[in-house]
C-alpha positions in Angstrom: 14.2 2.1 -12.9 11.7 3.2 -10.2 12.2 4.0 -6.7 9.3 3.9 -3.8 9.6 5.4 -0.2 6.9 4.2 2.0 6.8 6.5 5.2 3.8 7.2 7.6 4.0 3.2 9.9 4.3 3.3 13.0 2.2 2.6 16.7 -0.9 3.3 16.7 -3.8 1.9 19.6 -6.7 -0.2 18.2 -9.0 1.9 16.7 -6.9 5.0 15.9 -5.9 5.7 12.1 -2.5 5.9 10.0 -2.0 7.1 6.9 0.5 5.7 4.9 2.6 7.1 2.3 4.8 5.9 -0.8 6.8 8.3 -2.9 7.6 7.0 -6.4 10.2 8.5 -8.3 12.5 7.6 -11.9 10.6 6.0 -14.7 7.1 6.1 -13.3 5.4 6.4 -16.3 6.4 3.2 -17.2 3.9 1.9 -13.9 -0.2 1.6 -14.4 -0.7 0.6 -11.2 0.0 0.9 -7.8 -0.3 -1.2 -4.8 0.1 -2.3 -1.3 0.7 -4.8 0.0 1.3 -6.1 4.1 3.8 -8.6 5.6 3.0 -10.4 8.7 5.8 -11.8 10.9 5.9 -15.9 10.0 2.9 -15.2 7.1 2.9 -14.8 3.0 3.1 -11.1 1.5 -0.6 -10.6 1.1 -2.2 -8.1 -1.7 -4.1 -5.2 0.2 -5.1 -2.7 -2.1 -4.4 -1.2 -5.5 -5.0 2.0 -8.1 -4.3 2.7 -11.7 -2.6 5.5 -12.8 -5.3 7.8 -13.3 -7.0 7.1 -9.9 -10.1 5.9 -11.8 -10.0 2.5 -11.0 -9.3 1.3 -7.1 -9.0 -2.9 -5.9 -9.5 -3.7 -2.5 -8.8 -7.5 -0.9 -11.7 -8.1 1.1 -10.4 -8.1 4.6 -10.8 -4.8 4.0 -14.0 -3.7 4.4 -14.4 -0.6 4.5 -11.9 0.5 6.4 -9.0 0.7 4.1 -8.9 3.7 1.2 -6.0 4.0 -1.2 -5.4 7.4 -2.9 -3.1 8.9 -5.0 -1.5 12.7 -5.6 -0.1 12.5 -9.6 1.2 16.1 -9.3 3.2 14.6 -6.6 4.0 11.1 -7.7 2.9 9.6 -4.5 0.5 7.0 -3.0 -1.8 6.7 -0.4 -3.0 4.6 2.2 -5.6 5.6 5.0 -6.4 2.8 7.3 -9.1 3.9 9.8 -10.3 1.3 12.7 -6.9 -0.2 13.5 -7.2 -3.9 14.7 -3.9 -5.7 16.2 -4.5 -8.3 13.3 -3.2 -5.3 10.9 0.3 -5.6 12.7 2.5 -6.1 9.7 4.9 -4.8 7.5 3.1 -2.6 4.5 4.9 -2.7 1.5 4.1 -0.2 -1.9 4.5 -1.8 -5.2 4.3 -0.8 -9.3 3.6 -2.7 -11.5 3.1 -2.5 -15.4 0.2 -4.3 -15.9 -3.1 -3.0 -14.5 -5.1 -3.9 -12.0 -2.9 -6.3 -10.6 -3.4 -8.3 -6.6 -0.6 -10.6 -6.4 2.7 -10.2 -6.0 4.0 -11.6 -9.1 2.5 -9.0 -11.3 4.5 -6.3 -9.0 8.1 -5.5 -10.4 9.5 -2.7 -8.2 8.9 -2.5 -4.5 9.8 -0.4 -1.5 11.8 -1.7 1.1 8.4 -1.6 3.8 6.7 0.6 6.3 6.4 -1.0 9.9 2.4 -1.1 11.5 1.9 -2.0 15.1 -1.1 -1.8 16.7 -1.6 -2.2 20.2 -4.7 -3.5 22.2 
């Protein structure tokens, strides 16, 4: 089994920056890759961004532009990610995921989850 703690959500005004965090622990060798993934109120879970296990390889949907970054910290068996340029259409719940498979962007290939990190932004 793995466990993931997402922490760092919270309100932030348009334009500022959160950094979001998901601590993995248990089996995590048993997980390639790591994503997140965001929640809007009355919308589909929708795939945000992703990284293997060594860090070498990064996916990005493409509402993000730019302004997304995920990271990771093996020595530490955590996850970033750094969203920079806050827009009020980021409001959502952030969700980490693992996943066995690599390189993975929709849900289905996700196996464990965390229970979801709250991000408001205000205009």
């Amino acid at each position: 089994q793995v466990q993931l703690v997402e922490s760092g959500g919270g309100l932030v005004q348009a334009g500022g920056s959160l950094r979001l965090s998901c601590a993995a622990s248990g089996r995590t060798l048993s997980i390639l890759t790591m994503g997140w993934f965001r929640q809007a109120l009355g919308k589909e879970r929708e795939f945000v961004a992703a990284i293997s296990r060594g860090g070498g390889s990064t996916y990005y949907a493409d509402f993000v532009k730019g302004r997304f970054t995920i990271s990771r910290d093996n020595a530490k068996n955590t996850v970033y990610l750094q969203i920079n340029s806050l827009k009020p259409e980021d409001k959502a719940v952030y969700y980490c995921a693992g996943s066995s498979e690599l390189g993975g962007t929709t849900t289905s290939r996700y196996g464990y989850w965390g229970q979801g990190t709250p991000v408001t932004v205000s205009s």
